[in-house]
LUMLO-839126 format. One record per residue: residue number from 1; residue in three letters; x, y, z of N, C-alpha, C in turn. Coordinates in steps of 0.001 Angstrom, whole numbers. Layout:
BEGIN
+-----+-----+---------+---------+---------+---------+---------+---------+---------+---------+---------+
!   n ! res !    n_px !    n_py !    n_pz !   ca_px !   ca_py !   ca_pz !    c_px !    c_py !    c_pz !
+-----+-----+---------+---------+---------+---------+---------+---------+---------+---------+---------+
! NUM ! ala !       X !       Y !       Z !       X !       Y !       Z !       X !       Y !       Z !
...
+-----+-----+---------+---------+---------+---------+---------+---------+---------+---------+---------+
//
This chain:
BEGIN
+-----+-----+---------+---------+---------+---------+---------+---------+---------+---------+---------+
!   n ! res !    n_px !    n_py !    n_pz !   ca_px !   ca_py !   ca_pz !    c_px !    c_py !    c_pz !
+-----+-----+---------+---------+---------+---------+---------+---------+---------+---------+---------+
!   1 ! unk ! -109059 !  -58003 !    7366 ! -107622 !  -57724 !    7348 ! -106858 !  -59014 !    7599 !
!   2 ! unk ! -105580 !  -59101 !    6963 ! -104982 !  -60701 !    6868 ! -104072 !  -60554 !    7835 !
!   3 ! unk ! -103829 !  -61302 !    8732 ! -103091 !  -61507 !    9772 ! -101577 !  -62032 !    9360 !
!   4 ! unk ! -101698 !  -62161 !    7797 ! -100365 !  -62799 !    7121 !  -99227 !  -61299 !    6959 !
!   5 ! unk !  -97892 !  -61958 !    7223 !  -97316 !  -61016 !    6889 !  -96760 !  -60640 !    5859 !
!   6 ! unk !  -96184 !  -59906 !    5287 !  -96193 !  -59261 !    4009 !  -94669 !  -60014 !    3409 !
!   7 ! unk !  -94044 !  -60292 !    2707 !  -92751 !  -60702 !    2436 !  -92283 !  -59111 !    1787 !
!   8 ! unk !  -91161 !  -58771 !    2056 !  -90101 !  -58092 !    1686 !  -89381 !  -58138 !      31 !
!   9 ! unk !  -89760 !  -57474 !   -1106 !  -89117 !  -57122 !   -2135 !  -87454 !  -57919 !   -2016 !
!  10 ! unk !  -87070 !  -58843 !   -2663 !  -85414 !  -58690 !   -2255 !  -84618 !  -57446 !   -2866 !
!  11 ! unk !  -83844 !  -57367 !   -2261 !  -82900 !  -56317 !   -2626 !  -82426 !  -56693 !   -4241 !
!  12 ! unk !  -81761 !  -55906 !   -4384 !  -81325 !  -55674 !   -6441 !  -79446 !  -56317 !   -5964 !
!  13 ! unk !  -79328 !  -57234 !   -6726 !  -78121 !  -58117 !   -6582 !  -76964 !  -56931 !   -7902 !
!  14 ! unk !  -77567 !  -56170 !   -8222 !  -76714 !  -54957 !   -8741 !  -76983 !  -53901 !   -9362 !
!  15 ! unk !  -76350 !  -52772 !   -9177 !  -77251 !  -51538 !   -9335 !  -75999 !  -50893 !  -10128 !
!  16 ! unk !  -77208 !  -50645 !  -11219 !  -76257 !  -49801 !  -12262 !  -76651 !  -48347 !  -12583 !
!  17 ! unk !  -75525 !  -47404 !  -12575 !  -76032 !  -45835 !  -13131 !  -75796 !  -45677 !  -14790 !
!  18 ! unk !  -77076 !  -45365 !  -15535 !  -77108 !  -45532 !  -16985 !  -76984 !  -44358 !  -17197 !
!  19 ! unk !  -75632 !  -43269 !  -17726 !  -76197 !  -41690 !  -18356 !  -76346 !  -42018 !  -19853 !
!  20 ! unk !  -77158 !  -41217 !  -20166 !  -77939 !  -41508 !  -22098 !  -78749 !  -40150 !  -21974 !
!  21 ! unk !  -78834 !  -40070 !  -23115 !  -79769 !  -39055 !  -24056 !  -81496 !  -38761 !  -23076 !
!  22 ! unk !  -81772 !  -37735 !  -23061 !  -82403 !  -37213 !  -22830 !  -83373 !  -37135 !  -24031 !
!  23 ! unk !  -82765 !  -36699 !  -25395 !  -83323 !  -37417 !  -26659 !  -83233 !  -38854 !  -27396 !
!  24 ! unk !  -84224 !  -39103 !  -28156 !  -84278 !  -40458 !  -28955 !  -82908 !  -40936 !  -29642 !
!  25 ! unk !  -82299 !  -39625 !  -30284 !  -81753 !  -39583 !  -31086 !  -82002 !  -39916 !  -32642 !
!  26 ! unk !  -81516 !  -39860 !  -33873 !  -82024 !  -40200 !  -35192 !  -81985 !  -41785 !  -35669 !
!  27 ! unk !  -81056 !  -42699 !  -34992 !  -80994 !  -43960 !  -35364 !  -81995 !  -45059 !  -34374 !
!  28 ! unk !  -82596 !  -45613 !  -34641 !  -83573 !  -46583 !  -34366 !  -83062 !  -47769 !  -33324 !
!  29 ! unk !  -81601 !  -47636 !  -33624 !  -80984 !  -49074 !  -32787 !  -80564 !  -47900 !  -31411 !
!  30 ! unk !  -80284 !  -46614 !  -31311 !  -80493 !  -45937 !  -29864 !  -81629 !  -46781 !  -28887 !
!  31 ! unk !  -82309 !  -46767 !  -29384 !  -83727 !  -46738 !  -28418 !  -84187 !  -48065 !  -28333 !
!  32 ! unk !  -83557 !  -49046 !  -29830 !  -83405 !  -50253 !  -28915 !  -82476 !  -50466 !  -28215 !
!  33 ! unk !  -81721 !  -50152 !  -28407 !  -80260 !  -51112 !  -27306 !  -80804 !  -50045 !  -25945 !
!  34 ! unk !  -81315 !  -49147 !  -25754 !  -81542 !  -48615 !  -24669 !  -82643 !  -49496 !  -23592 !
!  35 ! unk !  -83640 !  -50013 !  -24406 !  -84509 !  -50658 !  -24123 !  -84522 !  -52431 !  -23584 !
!  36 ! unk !  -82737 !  -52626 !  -24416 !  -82442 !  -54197 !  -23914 !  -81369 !  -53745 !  -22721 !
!  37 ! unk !  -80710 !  -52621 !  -22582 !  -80264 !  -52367 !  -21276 !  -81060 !  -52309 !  -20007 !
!  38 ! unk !  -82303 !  -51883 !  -20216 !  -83030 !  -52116 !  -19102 !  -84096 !  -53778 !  -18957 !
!  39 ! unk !  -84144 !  -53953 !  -19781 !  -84626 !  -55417 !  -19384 !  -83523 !  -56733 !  -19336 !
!  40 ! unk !  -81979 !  -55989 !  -19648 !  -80948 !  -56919 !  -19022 !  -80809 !  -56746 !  -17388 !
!  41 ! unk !  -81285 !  -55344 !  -17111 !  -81194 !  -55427 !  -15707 !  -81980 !  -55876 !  -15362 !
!  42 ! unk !  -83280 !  -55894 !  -15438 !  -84534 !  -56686 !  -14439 !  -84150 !  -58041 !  -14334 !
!  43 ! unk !  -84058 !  -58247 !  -16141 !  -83940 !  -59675 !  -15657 !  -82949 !  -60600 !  -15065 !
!  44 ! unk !  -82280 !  -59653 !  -14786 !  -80457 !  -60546 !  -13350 !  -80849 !  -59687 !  -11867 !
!  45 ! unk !  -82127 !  -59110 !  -11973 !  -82716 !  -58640 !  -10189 !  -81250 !  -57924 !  -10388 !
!  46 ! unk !  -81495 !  -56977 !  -11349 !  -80283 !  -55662 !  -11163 !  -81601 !  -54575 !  -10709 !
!  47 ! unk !  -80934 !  -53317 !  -10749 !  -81415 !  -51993 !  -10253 !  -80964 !  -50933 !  -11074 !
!  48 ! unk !  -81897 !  -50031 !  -11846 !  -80942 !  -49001 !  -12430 !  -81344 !  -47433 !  -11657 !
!  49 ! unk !  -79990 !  -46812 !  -12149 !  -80053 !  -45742 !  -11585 !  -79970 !  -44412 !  -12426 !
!  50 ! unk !  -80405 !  -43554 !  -12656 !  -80458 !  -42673 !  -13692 !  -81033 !  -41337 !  -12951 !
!  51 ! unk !  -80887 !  -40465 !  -14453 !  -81291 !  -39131 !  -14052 !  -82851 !  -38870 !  -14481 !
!  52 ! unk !  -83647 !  -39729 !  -13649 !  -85088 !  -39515 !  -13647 !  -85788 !  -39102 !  -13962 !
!  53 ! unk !  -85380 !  -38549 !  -15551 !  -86199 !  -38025 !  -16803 !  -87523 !  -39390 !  -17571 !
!  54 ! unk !  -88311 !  -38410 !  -18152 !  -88845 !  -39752 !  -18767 !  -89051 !  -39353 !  -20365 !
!  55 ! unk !  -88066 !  -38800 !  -20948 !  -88209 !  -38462 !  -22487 !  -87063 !  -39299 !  -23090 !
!  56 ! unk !  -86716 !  -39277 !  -24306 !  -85621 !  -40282 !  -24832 !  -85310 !  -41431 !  -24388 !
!  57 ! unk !  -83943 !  -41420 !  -24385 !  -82999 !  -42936 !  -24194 !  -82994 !  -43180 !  -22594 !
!  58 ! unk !  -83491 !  -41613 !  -22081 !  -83678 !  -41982 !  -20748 !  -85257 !  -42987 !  -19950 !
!  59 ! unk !  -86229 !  -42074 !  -20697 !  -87165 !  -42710 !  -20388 !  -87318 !  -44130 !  -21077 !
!  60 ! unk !  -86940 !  -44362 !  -22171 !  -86801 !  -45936 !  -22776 !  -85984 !  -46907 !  -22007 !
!  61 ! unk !  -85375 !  -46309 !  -21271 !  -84176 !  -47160 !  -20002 !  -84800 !  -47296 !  -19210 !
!  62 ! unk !  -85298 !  -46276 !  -18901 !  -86055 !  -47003 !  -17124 !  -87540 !  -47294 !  -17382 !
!  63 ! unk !  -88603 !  -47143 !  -18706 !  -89503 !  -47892 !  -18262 !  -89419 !  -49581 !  -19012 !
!  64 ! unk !  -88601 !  -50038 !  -19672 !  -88485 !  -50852 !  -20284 !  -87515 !  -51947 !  -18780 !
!  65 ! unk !  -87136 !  -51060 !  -17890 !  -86736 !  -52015 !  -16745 !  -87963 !  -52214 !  -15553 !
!  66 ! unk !  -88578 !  -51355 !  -15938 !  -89938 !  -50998 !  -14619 !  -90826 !  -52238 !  -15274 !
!  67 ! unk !  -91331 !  -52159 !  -17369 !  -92183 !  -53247 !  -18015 !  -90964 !  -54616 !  -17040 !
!  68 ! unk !  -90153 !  -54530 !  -17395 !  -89611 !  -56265 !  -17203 !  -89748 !  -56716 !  -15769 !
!  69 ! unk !  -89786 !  -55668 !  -14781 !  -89930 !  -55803 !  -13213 !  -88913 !  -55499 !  -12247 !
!  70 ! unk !  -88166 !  -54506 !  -12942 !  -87252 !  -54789 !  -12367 !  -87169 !  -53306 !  -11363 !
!  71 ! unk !  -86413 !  -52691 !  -10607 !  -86654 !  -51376 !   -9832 !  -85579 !  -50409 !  -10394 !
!  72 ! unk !  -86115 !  -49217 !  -10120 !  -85889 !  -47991 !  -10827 !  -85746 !  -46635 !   -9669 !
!  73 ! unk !  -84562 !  -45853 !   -9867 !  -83771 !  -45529 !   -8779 !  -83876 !  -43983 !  -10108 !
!  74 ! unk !  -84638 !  -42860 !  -10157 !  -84348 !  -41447 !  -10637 !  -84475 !  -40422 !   -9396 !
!  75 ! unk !  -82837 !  -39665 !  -10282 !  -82574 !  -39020 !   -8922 !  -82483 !  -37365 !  -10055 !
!  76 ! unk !  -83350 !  -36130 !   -9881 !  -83755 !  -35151 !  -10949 !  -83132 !  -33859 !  -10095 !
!  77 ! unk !  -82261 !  -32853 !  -10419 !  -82816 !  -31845 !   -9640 !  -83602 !  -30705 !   -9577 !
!  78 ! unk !  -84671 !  -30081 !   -8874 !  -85764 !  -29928 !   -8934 !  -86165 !  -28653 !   -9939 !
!  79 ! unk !  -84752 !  -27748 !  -10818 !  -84811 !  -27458 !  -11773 !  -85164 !  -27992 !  -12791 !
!  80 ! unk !  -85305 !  -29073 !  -12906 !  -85368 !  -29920 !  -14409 !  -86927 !  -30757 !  -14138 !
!  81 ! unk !  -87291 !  -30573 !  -13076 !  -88117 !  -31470 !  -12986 !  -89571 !  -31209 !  -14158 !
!  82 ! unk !  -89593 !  -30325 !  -14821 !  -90831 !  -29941 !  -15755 !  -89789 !  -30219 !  -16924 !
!  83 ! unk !  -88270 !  -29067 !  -17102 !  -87610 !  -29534 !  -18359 !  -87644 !  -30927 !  -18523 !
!  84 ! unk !  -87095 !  -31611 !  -17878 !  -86732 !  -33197 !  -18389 !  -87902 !  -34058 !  -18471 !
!  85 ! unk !  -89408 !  -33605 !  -17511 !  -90653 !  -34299 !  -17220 !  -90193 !  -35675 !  -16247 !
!  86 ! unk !  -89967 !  -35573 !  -15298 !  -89552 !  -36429 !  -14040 !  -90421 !  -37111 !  -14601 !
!  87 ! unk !  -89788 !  -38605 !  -14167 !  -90638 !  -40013 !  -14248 !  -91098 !  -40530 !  -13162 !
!  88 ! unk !  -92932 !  -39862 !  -12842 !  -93207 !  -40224 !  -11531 !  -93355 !  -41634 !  -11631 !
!  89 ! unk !  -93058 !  -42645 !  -12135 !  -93427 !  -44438 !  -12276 !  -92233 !  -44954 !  -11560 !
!  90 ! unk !  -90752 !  -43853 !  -10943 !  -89841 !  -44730 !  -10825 !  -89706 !  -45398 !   -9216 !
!  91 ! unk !  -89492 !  -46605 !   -9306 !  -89664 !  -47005 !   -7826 !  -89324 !  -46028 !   -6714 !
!  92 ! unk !  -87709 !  -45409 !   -7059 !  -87810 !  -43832 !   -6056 !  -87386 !  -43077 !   -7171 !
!  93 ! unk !  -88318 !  -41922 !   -6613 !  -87455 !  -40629 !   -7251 !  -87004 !  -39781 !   -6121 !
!  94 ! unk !  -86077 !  -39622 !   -6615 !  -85711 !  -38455 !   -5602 !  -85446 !  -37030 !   -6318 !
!  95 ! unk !  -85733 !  -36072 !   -5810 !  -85711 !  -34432 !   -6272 !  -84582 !  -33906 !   -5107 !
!  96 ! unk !  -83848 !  -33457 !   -6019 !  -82404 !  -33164 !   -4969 !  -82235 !  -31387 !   -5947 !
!  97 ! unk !  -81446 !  -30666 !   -4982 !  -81710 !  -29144 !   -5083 !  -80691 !  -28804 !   -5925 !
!  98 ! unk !  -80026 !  -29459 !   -6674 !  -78902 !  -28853 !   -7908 !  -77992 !  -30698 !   -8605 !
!  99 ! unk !  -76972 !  -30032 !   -9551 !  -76368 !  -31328 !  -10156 !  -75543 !  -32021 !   -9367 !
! 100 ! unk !  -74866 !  -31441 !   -8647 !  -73936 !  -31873 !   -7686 !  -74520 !  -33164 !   -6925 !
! 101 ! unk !  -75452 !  -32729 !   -6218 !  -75941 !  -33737 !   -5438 !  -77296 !  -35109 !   -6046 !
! 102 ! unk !  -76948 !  -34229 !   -7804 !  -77871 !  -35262 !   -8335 !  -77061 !  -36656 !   -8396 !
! 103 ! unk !  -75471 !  -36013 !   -8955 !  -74212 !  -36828 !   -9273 !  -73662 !  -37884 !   -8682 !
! 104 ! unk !  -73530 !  -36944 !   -7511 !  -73130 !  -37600 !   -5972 !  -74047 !  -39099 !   -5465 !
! 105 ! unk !  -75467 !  -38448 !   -5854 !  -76573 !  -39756 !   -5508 !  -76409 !  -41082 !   -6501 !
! 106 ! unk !  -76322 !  -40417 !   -8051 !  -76094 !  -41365 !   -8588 !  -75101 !  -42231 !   -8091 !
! 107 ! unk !  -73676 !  -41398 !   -8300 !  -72495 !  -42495 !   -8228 !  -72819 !  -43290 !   -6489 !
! 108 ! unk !  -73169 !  -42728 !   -5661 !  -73502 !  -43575 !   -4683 !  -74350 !  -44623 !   -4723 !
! 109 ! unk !  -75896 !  -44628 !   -5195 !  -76531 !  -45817 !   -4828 !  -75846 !  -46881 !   -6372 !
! 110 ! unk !  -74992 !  -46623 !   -6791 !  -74267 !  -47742 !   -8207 !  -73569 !  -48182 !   -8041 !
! 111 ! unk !  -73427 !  -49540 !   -8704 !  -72359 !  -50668 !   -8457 !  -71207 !  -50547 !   -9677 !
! 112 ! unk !  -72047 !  -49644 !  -10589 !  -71056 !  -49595 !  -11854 !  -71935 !  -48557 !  -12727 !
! 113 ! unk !  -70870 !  -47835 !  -13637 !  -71310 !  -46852 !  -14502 !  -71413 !  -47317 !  -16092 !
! 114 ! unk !  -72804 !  -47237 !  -16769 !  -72484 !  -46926 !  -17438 !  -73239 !  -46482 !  -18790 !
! 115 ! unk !  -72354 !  -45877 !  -19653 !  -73434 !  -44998 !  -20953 !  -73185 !  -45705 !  -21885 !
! 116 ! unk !  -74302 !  -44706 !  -22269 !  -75496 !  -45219 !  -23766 !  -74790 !  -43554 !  -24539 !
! 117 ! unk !  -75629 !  -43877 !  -25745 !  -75857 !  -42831 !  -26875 !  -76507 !  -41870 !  -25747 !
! 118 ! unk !  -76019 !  -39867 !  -25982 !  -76143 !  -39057 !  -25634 !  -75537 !  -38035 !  -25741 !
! 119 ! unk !  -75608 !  -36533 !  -25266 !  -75058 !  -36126 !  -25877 !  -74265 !  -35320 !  -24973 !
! 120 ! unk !  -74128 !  -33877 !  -24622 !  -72808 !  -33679 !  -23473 !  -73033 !  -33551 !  -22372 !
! 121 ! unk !  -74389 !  -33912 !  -21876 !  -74912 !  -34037 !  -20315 !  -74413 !  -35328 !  -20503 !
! 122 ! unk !  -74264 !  -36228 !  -21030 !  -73465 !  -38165 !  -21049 !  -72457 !  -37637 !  -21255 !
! 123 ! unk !  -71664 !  -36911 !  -21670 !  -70344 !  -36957 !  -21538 !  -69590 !  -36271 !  -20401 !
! 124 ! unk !  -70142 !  -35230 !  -19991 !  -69795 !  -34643 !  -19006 !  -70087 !  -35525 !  -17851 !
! 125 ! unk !  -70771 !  -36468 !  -17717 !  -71608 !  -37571 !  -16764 !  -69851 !  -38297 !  -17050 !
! 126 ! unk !  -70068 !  -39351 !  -17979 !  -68806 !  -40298 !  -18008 !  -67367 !  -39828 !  -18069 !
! 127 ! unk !  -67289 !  -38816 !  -18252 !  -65591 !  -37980 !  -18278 !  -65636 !  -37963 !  -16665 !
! 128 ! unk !  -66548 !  -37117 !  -15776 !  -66564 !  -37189 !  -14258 !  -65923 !  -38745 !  -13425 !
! 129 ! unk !  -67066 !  -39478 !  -14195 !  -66672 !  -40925 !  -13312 !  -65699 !  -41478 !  -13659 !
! 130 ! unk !  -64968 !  -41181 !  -15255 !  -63525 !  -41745 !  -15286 !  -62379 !  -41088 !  -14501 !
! 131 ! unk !  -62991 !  -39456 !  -14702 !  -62181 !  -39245 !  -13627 !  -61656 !  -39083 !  -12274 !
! 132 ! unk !  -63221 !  -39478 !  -11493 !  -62902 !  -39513 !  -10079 !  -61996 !  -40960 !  -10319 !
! 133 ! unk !  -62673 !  -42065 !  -11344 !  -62002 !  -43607 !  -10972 !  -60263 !  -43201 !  -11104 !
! 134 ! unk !  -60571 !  -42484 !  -11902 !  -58498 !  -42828 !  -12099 !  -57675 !  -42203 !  -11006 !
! 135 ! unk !  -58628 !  -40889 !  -10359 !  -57913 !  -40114 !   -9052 !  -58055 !  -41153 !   -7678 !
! 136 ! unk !  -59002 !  -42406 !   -8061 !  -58983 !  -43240 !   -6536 !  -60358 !  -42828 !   -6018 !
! 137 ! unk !  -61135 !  -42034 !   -6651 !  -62375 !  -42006 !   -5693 !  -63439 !  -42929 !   -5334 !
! 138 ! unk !  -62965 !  -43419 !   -6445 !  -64035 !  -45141 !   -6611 !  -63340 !  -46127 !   -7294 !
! 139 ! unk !  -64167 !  -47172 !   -6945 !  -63401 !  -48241 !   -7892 !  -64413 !  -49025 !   -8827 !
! 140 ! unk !  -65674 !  -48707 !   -9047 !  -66378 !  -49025 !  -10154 !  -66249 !  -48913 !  -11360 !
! 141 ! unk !  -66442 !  -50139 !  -11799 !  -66916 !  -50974 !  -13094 !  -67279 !  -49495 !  -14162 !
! 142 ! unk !  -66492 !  -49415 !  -15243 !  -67353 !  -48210 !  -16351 !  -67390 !  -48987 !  -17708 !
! 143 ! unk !  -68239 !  -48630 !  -17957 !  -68874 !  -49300 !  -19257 !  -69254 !  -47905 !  -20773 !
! 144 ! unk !  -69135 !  -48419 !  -22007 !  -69483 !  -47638 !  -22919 !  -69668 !  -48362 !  -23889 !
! 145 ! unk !  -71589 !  -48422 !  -24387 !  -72197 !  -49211 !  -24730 !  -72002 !  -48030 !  -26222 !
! 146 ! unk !  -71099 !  -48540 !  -27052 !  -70634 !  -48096 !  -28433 !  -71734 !  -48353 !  -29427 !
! 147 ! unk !  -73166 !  -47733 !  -29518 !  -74218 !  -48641 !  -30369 !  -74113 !  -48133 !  -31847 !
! 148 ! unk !  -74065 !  -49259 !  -32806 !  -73714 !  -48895 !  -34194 !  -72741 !  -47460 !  -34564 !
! 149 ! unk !  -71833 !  -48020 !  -33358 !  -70503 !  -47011 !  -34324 !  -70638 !  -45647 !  -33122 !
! 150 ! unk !  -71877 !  -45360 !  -32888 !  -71583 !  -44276 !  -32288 !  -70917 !  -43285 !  -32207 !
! 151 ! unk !  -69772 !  -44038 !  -30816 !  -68785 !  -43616 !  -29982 !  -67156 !  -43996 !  -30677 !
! 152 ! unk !  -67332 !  -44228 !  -32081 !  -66070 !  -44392 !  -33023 !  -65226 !  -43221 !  -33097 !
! 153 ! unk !  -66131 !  -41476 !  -33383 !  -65196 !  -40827 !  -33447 !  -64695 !  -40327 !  -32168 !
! 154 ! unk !  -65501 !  -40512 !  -30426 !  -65072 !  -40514 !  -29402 !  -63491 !  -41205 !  -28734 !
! 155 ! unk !  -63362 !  -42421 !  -29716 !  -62815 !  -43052 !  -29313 !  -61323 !  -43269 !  -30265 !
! 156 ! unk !  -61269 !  -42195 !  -30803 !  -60612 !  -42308 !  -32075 !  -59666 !  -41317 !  -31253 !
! 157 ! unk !  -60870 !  -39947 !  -31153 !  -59836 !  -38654 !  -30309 !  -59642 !  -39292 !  -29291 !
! 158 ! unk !  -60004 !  -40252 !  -28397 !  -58855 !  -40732 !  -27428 !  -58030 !  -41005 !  -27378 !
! 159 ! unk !  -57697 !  -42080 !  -28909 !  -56340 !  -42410 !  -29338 !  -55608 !  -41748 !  -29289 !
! 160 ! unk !  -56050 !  -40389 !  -30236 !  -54756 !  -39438 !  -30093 !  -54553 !  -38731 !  -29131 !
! 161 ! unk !  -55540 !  -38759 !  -28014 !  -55125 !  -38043 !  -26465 !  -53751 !  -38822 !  -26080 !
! 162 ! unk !  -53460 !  -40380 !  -25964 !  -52795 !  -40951 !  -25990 !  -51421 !  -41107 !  -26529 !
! 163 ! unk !  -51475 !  -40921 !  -28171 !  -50484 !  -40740 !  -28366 !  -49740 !  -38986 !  -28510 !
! 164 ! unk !  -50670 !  -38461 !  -28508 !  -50383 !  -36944 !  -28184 !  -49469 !  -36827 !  -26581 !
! 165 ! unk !  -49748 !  -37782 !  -25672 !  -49042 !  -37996 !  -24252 !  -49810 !  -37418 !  -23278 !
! 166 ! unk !  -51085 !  -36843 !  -23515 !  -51829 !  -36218 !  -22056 !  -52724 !  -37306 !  -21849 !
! 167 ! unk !  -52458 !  -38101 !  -21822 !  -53521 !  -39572 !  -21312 !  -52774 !  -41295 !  -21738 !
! 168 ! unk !  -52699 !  -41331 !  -20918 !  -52113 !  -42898 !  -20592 !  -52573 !  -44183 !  -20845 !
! 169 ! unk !  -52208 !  -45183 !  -21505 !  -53017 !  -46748 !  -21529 !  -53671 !  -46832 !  -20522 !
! 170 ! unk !  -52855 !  -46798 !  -19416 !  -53526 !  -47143 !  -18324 !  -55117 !  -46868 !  -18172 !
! 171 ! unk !  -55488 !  -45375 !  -18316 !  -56610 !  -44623 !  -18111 !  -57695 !  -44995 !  -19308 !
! 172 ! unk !  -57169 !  -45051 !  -20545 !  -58034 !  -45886 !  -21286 !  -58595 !  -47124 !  -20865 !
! 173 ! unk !  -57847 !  -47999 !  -20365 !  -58076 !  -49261 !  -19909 !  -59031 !  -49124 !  -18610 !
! 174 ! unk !  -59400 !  -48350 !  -17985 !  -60062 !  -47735 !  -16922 !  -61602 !  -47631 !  -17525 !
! 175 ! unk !  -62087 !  -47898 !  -18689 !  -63347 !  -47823 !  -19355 !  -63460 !  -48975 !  -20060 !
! 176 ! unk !  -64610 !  -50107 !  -20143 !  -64506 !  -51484 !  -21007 !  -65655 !  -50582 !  -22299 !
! 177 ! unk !  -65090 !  -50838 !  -23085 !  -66237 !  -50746 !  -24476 !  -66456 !  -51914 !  -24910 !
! 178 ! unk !  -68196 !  -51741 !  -25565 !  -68516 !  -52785 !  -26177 !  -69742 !  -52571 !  -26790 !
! 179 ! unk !  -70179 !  -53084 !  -27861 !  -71401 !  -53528 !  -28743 !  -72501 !  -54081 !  -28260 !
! 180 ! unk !  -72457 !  -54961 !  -27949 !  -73260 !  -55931 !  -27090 !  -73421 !  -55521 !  -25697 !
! 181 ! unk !  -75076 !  -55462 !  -26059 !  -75635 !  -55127 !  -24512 !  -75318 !  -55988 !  -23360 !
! 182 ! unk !  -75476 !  -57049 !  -23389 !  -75342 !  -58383 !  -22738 !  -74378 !  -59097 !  -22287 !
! 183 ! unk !  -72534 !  -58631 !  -22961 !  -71547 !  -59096 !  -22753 !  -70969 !  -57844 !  -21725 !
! 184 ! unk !  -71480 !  -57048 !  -22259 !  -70692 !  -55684 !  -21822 !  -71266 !  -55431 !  -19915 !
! 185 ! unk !  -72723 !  -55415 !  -20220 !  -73454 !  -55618 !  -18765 !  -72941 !  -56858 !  -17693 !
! 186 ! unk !  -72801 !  -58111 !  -18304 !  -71567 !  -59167 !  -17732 !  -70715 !  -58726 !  -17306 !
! 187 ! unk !  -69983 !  -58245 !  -17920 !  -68543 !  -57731 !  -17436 !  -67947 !  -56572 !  -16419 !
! 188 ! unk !  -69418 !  -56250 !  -16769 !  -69137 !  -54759 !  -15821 !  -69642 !  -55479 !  -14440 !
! 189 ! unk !  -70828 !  -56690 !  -14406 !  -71289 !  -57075 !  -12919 !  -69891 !  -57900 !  -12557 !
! 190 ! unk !  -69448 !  -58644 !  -13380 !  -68485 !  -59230 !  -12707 !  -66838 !  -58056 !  -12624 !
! 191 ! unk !  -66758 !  -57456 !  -12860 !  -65581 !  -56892 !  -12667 !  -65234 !  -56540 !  -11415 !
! 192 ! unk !  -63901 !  -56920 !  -11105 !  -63213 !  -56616 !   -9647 !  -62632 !  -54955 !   -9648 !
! 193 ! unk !  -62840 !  -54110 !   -8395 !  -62221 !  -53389 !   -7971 !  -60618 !  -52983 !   -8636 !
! 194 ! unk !  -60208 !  -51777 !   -9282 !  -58755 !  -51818 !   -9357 !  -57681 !  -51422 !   -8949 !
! 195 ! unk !  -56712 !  -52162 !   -9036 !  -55531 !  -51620 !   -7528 !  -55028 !  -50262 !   -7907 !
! 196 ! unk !  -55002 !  -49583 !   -6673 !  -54485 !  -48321 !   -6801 !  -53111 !  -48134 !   -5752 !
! 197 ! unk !  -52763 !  -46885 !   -5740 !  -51175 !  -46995 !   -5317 !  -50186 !  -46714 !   -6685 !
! 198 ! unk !  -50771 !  -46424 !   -7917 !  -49607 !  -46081 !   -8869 !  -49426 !  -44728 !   -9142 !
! 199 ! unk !  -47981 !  -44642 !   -9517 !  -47506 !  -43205 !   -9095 !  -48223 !  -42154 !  -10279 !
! 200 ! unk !  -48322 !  -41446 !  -10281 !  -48630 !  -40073 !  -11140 !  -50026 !  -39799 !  -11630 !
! 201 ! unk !  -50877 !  -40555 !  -10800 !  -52548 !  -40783 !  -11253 !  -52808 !  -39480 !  -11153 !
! 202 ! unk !  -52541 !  -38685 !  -12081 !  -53362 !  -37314 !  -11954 !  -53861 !  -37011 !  -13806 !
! 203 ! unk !  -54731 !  -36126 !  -14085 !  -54712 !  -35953 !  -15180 !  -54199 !  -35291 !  -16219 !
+-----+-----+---------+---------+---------+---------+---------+---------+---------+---------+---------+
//
């Protein structure tokens, strides 16, 4: 037995919550750009955080950050744990007793949100976190990784949420989109906190 002591893992210099597809989906660049999202995190000693499935865009996210080295944070609740096939490889999993507190875990151990291609378990995921951000519940970084067009007609009916008048510049501006895995993941680590205190933040 070695009398040496063990050194300590460093901690993850940023931890991101990825919601995505549970499926592959039909286009080929899904599952890559899913796959350079997680080896953009390893390789900046990020951390991802997800819903601890291991099929689709989900499982291509977190083992493609686990191949690069990086740590892996699935949080399942224990209904889903056969539907979705929990990913016992992830550094933690955690099995939590409904969605609520799957949600809750996510947005807690994350430094920033954000989605991939998926379908209304990701949307119902990113509509939540825009909207706790715009009510003040947080102030994290949201991201929407738009891959080949995607999220065009998503973002189209936003427009006209906008000019229809039930949604504000402001609240758009509350989400960064982008193409690029790599600029978009930048931006979201470096992004500052945003000031709150403006009048009528409701939805």
């Amino acid at each position: 037995m070695s009398g040496a002591a063990s050194v300590p893992a460093a901690p993850p210099v940023f931890s991101v919550c990825v919601y995505c597809g549970s499926r592959p989906g039909t286009n080929p660049a899904f599952v890559r750009a899913a796959r350079e999202v997680g080896q953009w995190i390893a390789h900046h000693q990020g951390q991802l955080v997800y819903g601890g499935g291991n099929g689709g865009l989900m499982g291509e996210v977190a083992h493609a950050t686990l191949n690069a080295g990086g740590r892996v944070v699935g949080i399942m609740p224990r209904a889903l744990v056969e539907r979705e096939f929990a990913n016992a490889t992830c550094t933690e999993l955690h099995i939590v007793e409904d969605m609520h507190q799957r949600k809750a875990m996510m947005a807690n151990r994350a430094d920033a949100f954000l989605a991939l291609p998926g379908g209304i378990g990701t949307f119902e995921e990113l509509f939540e976190a825009w909207t706790w951000q715009q009510l003040g519940y947080h102030d994290k970084p949201i991201g929407l990784l738009n891959v080949d067009g995607y999220y065009d007609g998503l973002l189209s009916f936003m427009a006209n949420t906008v000019e229809q008048g039930f949604v504000g510049p402001w609240q758009m501006d509350l989400v960064t989109v982008g193409s690029d895995v790599s600029s978009l993941l930048q931006r979201l680590r470096a992004a500052r906190p945003h000031p709150w205190g403006h009048p009528g933040r409701a939805g």
